[in-house]
RODO-2510 file (C-alpha; in nm, 4 decimals, decimal comma):
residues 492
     n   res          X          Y          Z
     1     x    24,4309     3,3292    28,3767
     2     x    24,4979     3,6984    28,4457
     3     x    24,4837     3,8806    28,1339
     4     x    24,4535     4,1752    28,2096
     5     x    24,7583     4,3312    28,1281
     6     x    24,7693     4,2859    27,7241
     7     x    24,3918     4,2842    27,7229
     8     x    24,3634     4,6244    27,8119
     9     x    24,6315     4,7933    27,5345
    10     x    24,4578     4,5332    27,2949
    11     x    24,1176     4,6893    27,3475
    12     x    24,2823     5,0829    27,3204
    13     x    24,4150     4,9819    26,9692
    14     x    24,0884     4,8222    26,8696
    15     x    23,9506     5,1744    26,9107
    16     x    24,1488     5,2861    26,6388
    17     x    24,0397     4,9705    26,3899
    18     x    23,7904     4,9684    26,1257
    19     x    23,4264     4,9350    26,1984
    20     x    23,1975     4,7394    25,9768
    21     x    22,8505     4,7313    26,0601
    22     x    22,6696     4,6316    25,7184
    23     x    22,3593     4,5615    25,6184
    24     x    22,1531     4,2712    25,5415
    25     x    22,2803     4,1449    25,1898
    26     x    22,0307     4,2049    24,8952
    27     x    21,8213     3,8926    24,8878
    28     x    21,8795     3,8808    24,4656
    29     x    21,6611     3,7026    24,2277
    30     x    21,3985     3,4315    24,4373
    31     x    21,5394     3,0672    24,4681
    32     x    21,3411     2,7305    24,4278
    33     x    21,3821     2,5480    24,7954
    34     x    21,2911     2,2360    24,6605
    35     x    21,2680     1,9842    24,3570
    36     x    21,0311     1,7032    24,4417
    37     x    21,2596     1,3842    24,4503
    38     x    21,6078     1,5960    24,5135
    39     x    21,7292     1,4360    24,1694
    40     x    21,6936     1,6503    23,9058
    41     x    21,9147     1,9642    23,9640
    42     x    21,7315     2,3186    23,9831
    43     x    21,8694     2,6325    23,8144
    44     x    21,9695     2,9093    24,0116
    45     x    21,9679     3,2270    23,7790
    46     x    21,8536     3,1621    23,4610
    47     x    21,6777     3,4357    23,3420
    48     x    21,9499     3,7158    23,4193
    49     x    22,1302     3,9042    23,1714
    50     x    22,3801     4,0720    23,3729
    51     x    22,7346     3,9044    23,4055
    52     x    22,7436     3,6499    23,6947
    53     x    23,0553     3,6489    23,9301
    54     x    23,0274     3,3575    24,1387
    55     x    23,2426     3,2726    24,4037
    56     x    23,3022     2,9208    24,6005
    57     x    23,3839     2,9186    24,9162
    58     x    23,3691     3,1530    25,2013
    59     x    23,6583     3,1635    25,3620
    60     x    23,8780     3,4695    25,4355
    61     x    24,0096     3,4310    25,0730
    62     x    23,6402     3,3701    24,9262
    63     x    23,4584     3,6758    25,1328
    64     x    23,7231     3,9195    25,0534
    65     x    23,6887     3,8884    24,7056
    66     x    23,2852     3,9361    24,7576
    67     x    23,3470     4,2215    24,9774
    68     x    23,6089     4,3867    24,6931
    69     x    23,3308     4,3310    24,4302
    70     x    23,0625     4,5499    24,6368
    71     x    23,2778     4,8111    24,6921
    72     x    23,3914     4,8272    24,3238
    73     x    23,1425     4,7273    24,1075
    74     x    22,9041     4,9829    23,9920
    75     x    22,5176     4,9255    24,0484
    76     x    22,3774     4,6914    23,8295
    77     x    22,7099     4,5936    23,6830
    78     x    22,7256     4,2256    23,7815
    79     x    22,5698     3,9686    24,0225
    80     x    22,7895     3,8221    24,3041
    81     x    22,6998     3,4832    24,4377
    82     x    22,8850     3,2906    24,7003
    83     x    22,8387     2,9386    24,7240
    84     x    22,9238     2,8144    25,0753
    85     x    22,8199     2,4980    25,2699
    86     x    22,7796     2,7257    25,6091
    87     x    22,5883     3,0450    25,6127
    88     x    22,9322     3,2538    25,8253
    89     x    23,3003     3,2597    25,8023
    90     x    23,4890     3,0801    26,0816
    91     x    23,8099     3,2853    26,2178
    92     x    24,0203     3,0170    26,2030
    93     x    24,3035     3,1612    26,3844
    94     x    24,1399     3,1794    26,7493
    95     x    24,0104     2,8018    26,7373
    96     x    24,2239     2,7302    26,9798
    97     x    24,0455     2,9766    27,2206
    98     x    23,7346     2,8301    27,1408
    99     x    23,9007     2,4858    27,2795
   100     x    24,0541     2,6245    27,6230
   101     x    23,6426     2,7661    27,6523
   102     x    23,8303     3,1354    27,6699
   103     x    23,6464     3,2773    27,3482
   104     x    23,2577     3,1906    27,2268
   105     x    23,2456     2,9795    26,9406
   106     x    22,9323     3,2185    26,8242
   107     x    23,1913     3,5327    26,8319
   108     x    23,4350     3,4074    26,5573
   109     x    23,1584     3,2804    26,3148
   110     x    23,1048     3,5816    26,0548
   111     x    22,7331     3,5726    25,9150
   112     x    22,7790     3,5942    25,5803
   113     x    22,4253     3,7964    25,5283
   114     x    22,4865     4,0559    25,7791
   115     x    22,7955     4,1113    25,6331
   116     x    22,7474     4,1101    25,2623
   117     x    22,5234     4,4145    25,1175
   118     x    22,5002     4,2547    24,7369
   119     x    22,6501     3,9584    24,7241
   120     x    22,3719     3,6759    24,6904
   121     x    22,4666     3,3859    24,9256
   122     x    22,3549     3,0315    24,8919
   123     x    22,3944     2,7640    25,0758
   124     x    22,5374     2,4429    24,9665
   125     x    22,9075     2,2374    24,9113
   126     x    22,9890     2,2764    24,5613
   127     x    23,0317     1,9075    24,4008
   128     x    23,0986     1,9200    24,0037
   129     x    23,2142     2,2580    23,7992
   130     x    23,1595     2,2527    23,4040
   131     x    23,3992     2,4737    23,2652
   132     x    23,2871     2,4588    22,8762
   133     x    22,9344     2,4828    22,9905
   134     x    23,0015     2,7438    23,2503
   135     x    22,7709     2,5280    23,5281
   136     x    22,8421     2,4811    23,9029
   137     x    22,6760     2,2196    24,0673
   138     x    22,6299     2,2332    24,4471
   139     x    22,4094     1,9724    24,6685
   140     x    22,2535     2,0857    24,9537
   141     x    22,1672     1,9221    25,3189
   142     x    21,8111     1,8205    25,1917
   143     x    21,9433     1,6012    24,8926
   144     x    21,8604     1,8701    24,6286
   145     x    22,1059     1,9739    24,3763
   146     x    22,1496     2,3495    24,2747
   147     x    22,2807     2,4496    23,9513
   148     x    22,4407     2,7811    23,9213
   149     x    22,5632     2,9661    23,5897
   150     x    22,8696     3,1860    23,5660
   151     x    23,0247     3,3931    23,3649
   152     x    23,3434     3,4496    23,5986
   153     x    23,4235     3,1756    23,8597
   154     x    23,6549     3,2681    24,1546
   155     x    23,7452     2,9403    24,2958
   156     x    23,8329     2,9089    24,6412
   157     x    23,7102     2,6408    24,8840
   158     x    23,9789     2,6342    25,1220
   159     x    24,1276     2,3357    25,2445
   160     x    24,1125     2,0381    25,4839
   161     x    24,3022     1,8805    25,7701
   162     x    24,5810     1,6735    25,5853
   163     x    24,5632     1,3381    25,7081
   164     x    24,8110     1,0269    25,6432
   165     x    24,7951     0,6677    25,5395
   166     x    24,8374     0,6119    25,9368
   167     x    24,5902     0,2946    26,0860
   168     x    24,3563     0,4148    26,3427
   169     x    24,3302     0,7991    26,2146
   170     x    24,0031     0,7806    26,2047
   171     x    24,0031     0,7522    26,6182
   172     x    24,1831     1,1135    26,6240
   173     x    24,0037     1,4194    26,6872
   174     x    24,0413     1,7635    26,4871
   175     x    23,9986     2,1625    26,5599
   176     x    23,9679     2,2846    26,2415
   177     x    23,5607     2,3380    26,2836
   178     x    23,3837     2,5364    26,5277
   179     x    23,1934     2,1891    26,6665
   180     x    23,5087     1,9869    26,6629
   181     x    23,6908     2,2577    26,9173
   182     x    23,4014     2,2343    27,1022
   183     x    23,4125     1,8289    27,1319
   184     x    23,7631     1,8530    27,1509
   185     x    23,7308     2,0673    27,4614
   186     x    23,4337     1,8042    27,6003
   187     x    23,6349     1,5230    27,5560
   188     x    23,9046     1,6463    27,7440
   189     x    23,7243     1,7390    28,0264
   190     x    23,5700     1,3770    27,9892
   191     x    23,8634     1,2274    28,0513
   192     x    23,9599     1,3438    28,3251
   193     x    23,6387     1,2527    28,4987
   194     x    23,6599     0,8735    28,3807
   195     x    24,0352     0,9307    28,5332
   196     x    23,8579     1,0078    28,8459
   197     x    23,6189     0,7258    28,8397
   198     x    23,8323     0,5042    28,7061
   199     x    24,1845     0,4991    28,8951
   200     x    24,3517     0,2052    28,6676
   201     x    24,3081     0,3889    28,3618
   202     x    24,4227     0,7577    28,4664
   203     x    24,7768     0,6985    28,2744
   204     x    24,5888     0,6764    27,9757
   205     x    24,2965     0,9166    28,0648
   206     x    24,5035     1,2313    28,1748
   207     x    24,7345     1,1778    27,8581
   208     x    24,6900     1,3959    27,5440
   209     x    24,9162     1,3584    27,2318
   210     x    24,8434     1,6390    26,9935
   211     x    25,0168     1,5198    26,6060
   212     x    25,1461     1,8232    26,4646
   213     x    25,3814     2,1046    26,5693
   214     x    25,2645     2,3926    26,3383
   215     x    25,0960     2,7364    26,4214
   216     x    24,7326     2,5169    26,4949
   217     x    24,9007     2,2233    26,7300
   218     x    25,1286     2,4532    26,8476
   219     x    24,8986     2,6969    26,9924
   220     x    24,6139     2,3844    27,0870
   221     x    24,8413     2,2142    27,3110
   222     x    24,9663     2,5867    27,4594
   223     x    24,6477     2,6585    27,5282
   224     x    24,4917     2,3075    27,6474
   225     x    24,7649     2,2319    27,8653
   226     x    24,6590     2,5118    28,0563
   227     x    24,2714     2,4611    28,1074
   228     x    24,4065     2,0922    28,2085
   229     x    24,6079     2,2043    28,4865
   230     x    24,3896     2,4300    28,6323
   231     x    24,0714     2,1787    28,5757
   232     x    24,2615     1,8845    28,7440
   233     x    24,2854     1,9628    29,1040
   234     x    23,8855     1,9641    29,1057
   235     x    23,8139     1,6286    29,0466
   236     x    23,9037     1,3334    29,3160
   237     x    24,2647     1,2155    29,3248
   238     x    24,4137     1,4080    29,0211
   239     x    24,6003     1,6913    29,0696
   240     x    24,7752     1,9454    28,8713
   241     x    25,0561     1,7522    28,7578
   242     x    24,8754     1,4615    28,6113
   243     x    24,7651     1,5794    28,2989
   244     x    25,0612     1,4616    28,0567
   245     x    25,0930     1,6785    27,6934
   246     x    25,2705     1,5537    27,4258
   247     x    25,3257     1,7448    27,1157
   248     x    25,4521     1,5431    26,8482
   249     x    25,6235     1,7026    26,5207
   250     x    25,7822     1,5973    26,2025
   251     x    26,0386     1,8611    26,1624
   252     x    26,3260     1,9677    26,3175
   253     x    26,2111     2,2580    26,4990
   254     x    25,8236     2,3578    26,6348
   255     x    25,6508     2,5873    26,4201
   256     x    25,8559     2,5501    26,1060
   257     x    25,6787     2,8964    25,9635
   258     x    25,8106     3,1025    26,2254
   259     x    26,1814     3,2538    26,2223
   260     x    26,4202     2,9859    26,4506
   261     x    26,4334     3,2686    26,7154
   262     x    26,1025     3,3067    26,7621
   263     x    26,0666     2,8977    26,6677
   264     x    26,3050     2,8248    26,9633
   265     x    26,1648     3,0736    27,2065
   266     x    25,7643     2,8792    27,1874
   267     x    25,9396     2,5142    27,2201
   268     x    26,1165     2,6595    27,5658
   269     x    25,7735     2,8162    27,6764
   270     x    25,5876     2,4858    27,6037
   271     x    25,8571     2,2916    27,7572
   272     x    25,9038     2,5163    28,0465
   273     x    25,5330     2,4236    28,1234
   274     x    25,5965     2,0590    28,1085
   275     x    25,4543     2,0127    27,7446
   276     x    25,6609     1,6874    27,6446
   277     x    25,7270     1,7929    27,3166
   278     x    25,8938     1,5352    27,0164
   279     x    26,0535     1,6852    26,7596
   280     x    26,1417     1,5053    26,4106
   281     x    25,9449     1,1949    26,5275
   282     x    25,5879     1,0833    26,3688
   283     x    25,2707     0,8848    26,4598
   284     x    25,2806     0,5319    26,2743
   285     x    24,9737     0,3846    26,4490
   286     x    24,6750     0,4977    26,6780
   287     x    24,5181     0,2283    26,9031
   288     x    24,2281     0,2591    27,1014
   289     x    24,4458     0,2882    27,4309
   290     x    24,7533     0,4390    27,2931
   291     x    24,9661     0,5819    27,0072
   292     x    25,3140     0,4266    26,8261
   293     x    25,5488     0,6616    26,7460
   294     x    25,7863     0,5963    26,4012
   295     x    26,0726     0,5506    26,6852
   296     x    25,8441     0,2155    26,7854
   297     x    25,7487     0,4069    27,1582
   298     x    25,4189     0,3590    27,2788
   299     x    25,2569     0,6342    27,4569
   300     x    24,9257     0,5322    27,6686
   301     x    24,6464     0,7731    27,5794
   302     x    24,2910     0,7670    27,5586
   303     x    24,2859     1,0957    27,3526
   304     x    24,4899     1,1691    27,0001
   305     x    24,4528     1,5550    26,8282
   306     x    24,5267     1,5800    26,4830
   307     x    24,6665     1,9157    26,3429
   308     x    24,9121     1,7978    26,0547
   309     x    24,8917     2,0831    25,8389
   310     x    24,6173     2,1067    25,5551
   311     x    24,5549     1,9858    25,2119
   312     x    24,3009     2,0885    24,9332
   313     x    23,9749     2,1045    24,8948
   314     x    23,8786     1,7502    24,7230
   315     x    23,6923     1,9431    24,4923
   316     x    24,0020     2,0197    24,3104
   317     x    24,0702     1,7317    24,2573
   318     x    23,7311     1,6544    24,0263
   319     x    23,7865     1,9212    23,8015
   320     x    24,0595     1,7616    23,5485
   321     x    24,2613     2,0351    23,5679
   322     x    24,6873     2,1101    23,6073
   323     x    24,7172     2,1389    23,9798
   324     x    25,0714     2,1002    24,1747
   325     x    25,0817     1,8918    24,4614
   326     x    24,7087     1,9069    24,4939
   327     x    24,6470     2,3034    24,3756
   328     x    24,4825     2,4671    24,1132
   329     x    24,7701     2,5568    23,8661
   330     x    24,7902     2,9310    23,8381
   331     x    24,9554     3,2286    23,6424
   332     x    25,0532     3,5307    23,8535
   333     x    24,7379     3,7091    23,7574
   334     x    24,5366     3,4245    23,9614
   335     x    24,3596     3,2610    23,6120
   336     x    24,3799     2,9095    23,6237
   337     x    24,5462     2,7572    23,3515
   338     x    24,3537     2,6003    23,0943
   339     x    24,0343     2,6906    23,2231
   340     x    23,8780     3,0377    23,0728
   341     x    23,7186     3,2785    23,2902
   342     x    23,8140     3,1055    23,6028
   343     x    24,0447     3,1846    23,8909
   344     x    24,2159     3,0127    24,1595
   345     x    24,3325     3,1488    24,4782
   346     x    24,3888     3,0678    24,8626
   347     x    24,4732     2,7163    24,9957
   348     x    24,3280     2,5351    24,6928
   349     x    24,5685     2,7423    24,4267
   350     x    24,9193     2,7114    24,3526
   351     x    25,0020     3,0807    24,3391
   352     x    25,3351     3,1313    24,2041
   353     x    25,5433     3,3876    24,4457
   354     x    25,6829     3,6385    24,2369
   355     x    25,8917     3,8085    24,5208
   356     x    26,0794     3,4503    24,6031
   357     x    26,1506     3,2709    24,2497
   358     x    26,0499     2,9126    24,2240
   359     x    25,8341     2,9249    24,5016
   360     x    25,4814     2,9528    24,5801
   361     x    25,2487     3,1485    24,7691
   362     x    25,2226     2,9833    25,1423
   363     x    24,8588     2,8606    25,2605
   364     x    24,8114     3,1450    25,5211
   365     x    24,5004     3,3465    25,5878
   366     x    24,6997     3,6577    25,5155
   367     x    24,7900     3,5603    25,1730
   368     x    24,3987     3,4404    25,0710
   369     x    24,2804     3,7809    25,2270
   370     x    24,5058     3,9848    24,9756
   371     x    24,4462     3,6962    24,6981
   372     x    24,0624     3,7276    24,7376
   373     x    24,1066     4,1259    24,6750
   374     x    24,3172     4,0793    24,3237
   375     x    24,1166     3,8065    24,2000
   376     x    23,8129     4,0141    24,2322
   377     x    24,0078     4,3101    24,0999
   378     x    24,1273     4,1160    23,8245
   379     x    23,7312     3,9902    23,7493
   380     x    23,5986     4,3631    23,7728
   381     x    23,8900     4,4289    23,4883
   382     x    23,8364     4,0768    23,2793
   383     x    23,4485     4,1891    23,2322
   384     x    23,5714     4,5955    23,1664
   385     x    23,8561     4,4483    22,8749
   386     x    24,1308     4,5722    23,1365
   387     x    24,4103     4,3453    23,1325
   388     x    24,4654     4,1387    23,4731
   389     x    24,7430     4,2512    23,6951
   390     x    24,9998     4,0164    23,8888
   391     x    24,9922     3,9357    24,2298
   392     x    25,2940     4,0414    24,4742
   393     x    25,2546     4,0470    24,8580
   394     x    25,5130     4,1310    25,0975
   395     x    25,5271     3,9324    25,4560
   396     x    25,3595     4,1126    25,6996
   397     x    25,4929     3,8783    25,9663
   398     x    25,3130     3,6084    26,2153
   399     x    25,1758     3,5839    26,5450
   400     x    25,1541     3,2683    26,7912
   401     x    24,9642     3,2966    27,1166
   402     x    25,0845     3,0189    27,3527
   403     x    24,8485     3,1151    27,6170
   404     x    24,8821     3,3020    27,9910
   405     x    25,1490     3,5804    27,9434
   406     x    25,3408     3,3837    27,6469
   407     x    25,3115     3,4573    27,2634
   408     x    25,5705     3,5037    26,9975
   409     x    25,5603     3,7330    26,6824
   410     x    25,7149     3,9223    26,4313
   411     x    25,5374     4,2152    26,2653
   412     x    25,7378     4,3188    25,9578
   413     x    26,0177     4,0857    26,0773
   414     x    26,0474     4,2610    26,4375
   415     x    26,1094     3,9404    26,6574
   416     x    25,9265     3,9488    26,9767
   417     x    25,8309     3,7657    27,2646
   418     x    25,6472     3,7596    27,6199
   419     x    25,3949     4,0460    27,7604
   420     x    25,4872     4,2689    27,4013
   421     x    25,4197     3,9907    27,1448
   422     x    25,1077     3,9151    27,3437
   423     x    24,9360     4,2889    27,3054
   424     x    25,0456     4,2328    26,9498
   425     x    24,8790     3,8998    26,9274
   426     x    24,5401     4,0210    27,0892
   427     x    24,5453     4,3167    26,8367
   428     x    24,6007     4,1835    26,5335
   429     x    24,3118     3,9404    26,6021
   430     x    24,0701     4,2459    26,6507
   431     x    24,2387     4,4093    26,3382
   432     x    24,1464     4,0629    26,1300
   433     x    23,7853     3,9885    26,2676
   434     x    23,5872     4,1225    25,9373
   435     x    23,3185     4,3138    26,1388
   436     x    23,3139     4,4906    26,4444
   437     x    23,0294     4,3190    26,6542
   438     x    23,2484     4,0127    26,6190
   439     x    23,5602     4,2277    26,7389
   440     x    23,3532     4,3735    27,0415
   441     x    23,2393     4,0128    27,1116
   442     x    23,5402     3,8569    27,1232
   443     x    23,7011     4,1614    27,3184
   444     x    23,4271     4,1397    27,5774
   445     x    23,5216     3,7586    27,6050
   446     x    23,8876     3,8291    27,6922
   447     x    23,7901     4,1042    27,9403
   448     x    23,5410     3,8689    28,1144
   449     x    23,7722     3,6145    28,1008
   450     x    23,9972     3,8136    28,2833
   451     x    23,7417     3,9083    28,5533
   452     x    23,5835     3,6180    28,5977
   453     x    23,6322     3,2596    28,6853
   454     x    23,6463     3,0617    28,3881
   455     x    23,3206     2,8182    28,2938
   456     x    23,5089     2,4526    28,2771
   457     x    23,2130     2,2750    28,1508
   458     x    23,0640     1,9948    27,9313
   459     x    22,8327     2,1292    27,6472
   460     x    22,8175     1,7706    27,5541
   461     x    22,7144     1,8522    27,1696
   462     x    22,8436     1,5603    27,0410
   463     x    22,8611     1,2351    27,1937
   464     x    23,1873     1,1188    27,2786
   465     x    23,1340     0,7409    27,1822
   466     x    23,3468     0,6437    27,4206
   467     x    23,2520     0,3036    27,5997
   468     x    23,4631     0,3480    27,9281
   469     x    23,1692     0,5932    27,9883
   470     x    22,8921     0,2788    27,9691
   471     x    23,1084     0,0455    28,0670
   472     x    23,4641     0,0573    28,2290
   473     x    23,7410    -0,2150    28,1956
   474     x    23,8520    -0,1781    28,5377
   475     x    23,6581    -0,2082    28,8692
   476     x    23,5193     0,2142    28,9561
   477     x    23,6240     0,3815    29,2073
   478     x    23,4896     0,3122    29,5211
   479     x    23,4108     0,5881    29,8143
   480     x    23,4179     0,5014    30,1087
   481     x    23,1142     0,5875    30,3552
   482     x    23,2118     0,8381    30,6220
   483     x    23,0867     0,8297    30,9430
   484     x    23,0136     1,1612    30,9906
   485     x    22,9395     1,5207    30,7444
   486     x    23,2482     1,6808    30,6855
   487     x    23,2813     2,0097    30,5162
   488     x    23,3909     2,0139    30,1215
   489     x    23,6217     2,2565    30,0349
   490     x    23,4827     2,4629    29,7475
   491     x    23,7081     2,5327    29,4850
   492     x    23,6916     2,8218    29,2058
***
């Protein structure tokens, strides 16, 4: 895939784009790494008399809001902890790169200690959170438990991958980690090797049916259905046209967040590309060699990617406290309701939208970046007896990159489309990667990419437990013994 022609402008505005290089965080007070038997929980930060702000999850909502605290808080003020089960911040938004193999998963994880000068991280999923007693409890990967006091708690753990009451789910695959785009992409390339070896299953092999049409499916299937055409021709018998991608959507139109312009202009991109793509239909049933569709079709696939949308943290859901339709209840000024000295914001909170009545605040990473900021404003005033102020954001517009030379945006509601909304695309990515090494990475990935043959290979992290690969249900292929050494085309 050439590149070159959006990566360029992309890497002039970059120039012109903040630079963060920060310092190791302030290691805080020391930590117990252990408790014996991993039953009784140990206490985090006793002994400290300053105010503790502690924040869960780190996210783009949740390291914002640490980020806002160390630039505002005066030395000595307040202690920041952030409670997150990884120790870096996944840009979610260029998963699908990580997939097609076009950016390194390593260049869109954020450490969280490089990044964070004061904030005190620690490591752990956050399990149980006692309000009247102002406790957090988090369990760590070693079977210890970790309690943490506060005195303010900014609550936001993000969200999962919604799923449905749909038999055989748990055969689907997801992109919504760094190490599932990375099996994703191995699987993929799996099957069309066992399509090679296998001829009476390469219907089913070279057929992928991605179940969701929003920004995430939208832009996984762009992107795939590339890498699969390209890959194809390599491997014995296949050729570009036999990898089959079906996109599979709910609604009435692809992307529902996107304006119908732009909306319409991605489904004729995808389609123009041969993506089979199935609007207002959904999945009732995934099989082991196929998937039933609610109009009773069966599709043959070996392969099923799930990208319906996202729901809340299940955290929220232990905490006994107002939430609408699964999210922390909220008043404009981010405090959760019924719940003193604790706020709720990003994909777990119901934020109420002030600018559009009735509505609230969509589950986008540019809402929990501004969210993260106000909450921690609105801490910094809660512990200087300011009163809180309300949260208004104005839509700054989307971006969709569909792969090769397609990709459709709209910054501040300027439709566009093609080579333009591509440079766009590339540069608002740059703009949004927190620190600049991780901008200069990922930059240096797209130029190299461009350069340079792409690396169509199985990491083989996780094992695909797939037994066609032990043992296949049809006869293998069988090559037949030539009589003489005949030169083998290389390919690139």
């Amino acid at each position: 895939m050439n590149d070159l022609p959006f990566v360029l402008p992309a890497a002039v505005i970059s120039v012109f784009l903040s630079c963060d290089m920060a310092e190791p965080s302030d290691p805080g007070h020391p930590m117990t790494t252990t408790n014996g038997n991993g039953v009784q929980p140990i206490p985090v930060n006793p002994d400290t008399e300053r105010p503790q702000v502690v924040i869960v999850g780190a996210g783009f909502a949740g390291v914002n809001a640490a980020r806002r605290l160390e630039r505002h808080a005066k030395r000595g003020e307040l202690d920041i902890l952030l409670v997150s089960p990884a120790d870096h911040l996944n840009y979610q938004a260029l998963m699908p790169e990580v997939a097609a193999g076009i950016t390194d998963p390593r260049h869109i994880a954020v450490s969280l200690h490089r990044m964070l000068r004061r904030t005190r991280v620690v490591i752990g999923a956050a399990e149980a959170v006692d309000v009247d007693e102002r406790a957090l409890t988090l369990a760590r990967s070693d079977g210890t438990r970790l309690v943490i006091r506060f005195d303010l708690l900014l609550l936001c753990p993000g969200a999962v991958t919604r799923t449905f009451d749909v038999p055989g789910i748990e055969r689907t695959l997801g992109v919504k980690s760094l190490l599932q785009a990375v099996n994703v992409r191995d699987h993929v390339l799996g099957q069309l090797a066992l399509a090679e070896e296998v001829p009476a299953e390469r219907r089913e092999r070279c057929t992928f049916v991605v179940v969701g049409g929003g920004y995430a499916g939208t832009e996984f299937a762009a992107q795939m259905q590339l890498v699969t055409r390209r890959v194809a021709p390599r491997y014995r018998g296949l050729t570009a046209h036999d990898p089959t991608w079906v996109l599979v959507e709910q609604a009435p139109r692809l992307a529902p967040q996107l304006p119908p312009r732009l909306s319409t202009k991605a489904l004729k991109a995808l389609r123009s590309r041969g993506v089979d793509v199935r609007l207002g239909v959904g999945v009732t049933e995934v099989t082991p060699h196929d998937v039933v569709l609610s109009t009773g079709e069966r599709i043959p696939t070996r392969t099923v990617v799930w990208t319906t949308g996202i729901q809340p943290s299940p955290l929220i859901a232990t905490l006994g406290l107002r939430t609408t339709h699964g999210r922390l209840r909220v008043d404009p000024q981010l405090r959760v309701l019924d719940a003193d000295g604790v706020f709720a914001f990003g994909d777990a909170a119901a934020v109420p939208d002030l600018l559009h009545p009735e509505q609230l605040c969509a589950q986008t990473a540019q809402h929990a970046v501004r969210q993260g900021r106000h909450a921690a404003d609105n801490a910094l005033r809660a512990l200087r007896d300011l009163p809180p102020t309300e949260y208004r954001h104005h839509d700054l517009g989307f971006v969709a990159d569909l792969g090769g030379w397609k990709a459709v945006a709209d910054p501040l509601g300027i439709p566009l489309s093609g080579l333009v909304a591509k440079v766009v695309t590339k540069a608002y990515h740059l703009y949004a990667l927190p620190t600049f090494t991780n901008r200069l990475r990922v930059l240096s990935d797209w130029i190299l990419g461009t350069l340079t043959p792409n690396q169509d290979v199985r990491l083989a992290l996780v094992h695909d437990d797939d037994t066609a690969e032990v043992a296949p249900t049809s006869p293998p292929l069988v090559v037949p013994a030539r009589s003489a050494p005949s030169p083998t085309p290389l390919r690139g």
